[in-house]
C-alpha positions in Angstrom: 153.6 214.6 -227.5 150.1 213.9 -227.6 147.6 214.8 -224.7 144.8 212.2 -224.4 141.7 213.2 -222.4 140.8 211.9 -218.8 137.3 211.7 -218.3 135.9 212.1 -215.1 133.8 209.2 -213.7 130.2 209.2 -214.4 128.6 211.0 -210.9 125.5 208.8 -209.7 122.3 209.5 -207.4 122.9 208.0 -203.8 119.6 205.6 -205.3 121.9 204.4 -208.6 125.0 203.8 -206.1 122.3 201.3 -204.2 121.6 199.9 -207.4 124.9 199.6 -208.2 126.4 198.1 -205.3 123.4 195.5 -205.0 123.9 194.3 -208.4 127.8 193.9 -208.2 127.3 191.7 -204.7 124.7 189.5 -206.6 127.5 189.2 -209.6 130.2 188.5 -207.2 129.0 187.0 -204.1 126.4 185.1 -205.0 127.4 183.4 -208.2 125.6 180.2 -207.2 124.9 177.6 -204.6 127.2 177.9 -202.0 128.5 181.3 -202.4 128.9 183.7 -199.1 125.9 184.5 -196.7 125.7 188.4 -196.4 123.1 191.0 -195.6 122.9 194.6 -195.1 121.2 196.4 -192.3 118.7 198.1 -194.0 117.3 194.5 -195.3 115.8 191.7 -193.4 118.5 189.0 -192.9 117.2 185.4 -195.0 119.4 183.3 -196.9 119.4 179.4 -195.7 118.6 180.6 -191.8 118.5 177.4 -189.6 114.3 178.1 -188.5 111.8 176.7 -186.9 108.3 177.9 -188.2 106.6 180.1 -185.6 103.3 179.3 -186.9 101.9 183.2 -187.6 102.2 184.7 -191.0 103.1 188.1 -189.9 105.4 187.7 -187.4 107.0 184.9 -190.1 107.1 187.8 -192.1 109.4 189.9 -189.9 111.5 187.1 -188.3 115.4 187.0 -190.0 114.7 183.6 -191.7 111.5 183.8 -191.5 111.3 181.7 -188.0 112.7 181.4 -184.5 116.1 180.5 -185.0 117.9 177.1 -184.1 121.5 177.1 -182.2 121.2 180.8 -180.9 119.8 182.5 -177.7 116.6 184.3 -178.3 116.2 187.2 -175.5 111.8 187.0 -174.3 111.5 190.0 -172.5 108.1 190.7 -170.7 107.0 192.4 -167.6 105.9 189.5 -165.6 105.3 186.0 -166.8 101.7 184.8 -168.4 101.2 187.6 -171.1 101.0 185.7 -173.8 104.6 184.2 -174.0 104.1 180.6 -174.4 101.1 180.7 -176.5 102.9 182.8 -178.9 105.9 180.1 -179.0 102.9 176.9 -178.9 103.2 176.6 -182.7 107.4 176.0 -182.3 107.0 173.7 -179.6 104.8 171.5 -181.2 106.7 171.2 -184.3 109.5 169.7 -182.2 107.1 166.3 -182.1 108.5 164.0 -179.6 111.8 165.4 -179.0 111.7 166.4 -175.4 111.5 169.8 -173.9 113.4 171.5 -170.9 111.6 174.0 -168.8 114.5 175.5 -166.2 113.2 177.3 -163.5 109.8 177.9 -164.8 108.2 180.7 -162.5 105.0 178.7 -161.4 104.1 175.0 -160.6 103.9 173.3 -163.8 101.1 171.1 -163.8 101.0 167.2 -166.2 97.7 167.9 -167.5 99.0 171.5 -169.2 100.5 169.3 -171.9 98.0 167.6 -173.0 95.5 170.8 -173.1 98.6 172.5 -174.9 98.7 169.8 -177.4 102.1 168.7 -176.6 103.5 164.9 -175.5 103.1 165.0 -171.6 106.5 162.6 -171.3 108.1 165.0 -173.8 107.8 168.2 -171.0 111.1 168.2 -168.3 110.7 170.7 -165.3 114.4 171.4 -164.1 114.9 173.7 -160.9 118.0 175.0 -158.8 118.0 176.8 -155.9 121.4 178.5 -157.0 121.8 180.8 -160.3 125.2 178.8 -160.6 123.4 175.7 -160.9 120.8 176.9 -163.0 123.4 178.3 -165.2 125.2 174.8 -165.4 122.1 173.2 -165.7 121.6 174.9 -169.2 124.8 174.5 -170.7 124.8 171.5 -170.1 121.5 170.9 -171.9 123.0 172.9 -175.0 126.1 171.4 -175.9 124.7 167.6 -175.4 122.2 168.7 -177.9 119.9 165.7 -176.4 116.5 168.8 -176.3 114.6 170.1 -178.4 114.2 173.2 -177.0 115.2 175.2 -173.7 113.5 177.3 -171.9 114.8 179.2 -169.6 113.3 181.3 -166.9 115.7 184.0 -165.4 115.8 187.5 -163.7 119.4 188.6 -163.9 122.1 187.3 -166.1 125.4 188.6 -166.4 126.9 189.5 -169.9 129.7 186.7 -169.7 127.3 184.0 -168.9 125.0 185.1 -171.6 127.9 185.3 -173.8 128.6 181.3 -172.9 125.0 180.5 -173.1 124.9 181.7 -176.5 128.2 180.1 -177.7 127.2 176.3 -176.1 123.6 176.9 -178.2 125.6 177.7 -181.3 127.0 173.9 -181.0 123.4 172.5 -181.0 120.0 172.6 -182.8 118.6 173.3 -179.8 115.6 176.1 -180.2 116.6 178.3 -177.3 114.6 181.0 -175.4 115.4 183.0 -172.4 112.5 184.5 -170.4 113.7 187.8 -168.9 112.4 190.8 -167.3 111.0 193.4 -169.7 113.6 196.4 -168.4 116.7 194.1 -169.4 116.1 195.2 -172.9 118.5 198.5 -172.2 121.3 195.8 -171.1 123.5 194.4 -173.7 123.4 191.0 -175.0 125.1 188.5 -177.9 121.1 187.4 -178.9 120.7 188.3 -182.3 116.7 188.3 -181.8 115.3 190.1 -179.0 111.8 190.4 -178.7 109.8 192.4 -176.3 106.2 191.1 -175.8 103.3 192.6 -174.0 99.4 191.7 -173.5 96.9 192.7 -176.1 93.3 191.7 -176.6 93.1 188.1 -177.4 96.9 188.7 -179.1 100.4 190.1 -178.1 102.2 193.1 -179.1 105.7 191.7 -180.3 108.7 194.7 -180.2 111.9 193.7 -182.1 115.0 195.1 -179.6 116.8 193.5 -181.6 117.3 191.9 -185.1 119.5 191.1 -188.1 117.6 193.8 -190.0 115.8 197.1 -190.0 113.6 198.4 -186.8 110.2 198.4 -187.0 108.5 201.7 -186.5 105.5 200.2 -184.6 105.2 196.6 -182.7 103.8 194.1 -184.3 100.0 192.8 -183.4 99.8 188.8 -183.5 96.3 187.4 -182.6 96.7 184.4 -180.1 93.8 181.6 -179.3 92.7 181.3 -176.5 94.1 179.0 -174.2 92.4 175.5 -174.9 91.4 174.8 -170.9 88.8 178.0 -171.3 87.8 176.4 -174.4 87.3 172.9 -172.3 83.5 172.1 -172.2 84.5 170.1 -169.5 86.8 172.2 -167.5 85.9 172.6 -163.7 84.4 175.8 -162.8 83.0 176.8 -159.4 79.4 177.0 -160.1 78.5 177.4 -156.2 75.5 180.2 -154.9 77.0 183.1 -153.2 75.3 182.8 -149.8 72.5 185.3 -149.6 73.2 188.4 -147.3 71.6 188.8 -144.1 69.4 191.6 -143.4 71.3 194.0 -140.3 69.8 196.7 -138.2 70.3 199.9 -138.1 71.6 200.7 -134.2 68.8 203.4 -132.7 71.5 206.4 -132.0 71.6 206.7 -135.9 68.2 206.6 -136.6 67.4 209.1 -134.2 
């Protein structure tokens, strides 16, 4: 009888596994055009994402696809509304051209004459308000799965999980571009956005935390420089250039100078 000899397989580094395992899903997964869409969560999800530029190298840089994303609920957190938020999503509006934009409960009177100084299509702009959450609710899914907007924005406190859930699967049947403004301390509560973004003010720019992402966590947020807002750059803006009225001279009473 003869004895042939096993040999034991060859032991690799945990690095040369990586290597390993990388290479085999690029032999096997991704033998051409068409083949399956799969990332890891050490890497920064890519592939043929379904983007809208957001107009800022960096943040391009760290953004799964390399924009905001189309069809999906994107979670804006922030502490209270006018830090930066809309100037930071300016470049993404703008690229939808004359496709019109919803704004659903918006948290201040929205004014015509922002458009234009905003460089958007003032017909394109469509203030929507409820009085009831149910309504608002409606209101948005209903703006989703007709697809007829560009984008959605949405302004909202509190949202429970299974109406974020159905928010997120009416945007899926759309190319809507779709952003829900919410309070900064709603980033510990659980939602089906796969980009959550926490933003807060800077110095001419806004600090941008990922809570959330198809890829790895930032150890630091990330600094994007903002313009300013083009109605303080308006030559022509109105300012009130009124005196101060000059103060009167008052006496002293005699008990206190005595």
């Amino acid at each position: 009888m003869n004895s042939v000899a096993v040999q034991p397989p060859p032991i690799h580094s945990p690095g040369e596994r990586e290597r390993l395992i990388d290479a085999l899903l690029d032999e096997t997964m991704y033998p051409g055009s068409g083949g399956i869409t799969l990332w890891r969560g050490s890497q920064l999800a890519s592939g043929r994402a379904n983007v809208v530029s957001c107009g800022f190298e960096n943040l391009a840089a760290e953004l799964p696809g390399g924009g905001w994303p189309r069809g999906a609920l994107t979670d804006v957190l922030i502490q209270q509304p006018g830090v930066g938020e809309l100037r930071l999503l300016l470049p993404a509006l703008r690229a939808m051209g004359s496709r019109p934009i919803a704004l659903l409960h918006p948290p201040h009177r929205f004014h015509p004459e922002a458009a234009a100084y905003w460089g958007l299509p003032e017909k394109s702009l469509t203030v929507i308000r409820a009085s009831k959450t149910a309504d608002m609710l409606w209101a948005a899914e209903q703006i989703l799965r007709t697809g007829s907007f560009g984008a959605l924005m949405f302004w909202q406190t509190y949202v429970r999980p299974e109406s974020l859930r159905r928010l997120h699967v009416a945007a899926q049947t759309s190319e809507t571009l779709f952003f829900m403004f919410r309070p900064l301390a709603s980033a510990s509560d659980t939602s089906p956005a796969p980009l959550r973004i926490a933003v807060r003010p800077g110095r001419d720019s806004v600090a941008v935390e990922f809570v959330k992402r198809r890829g790895p966590a930032l150890a630091e947020p990330l600094t994007v420089n903002l313009s300013h807002s083009p109605i303080l750059l308006n030559r022509h803006a109105s300012l009130d250039r009124r005196i101060s009225t000059a103060p009167q001279p008052r006496g002293v009473p005699a008990e206190l100078v005595n």
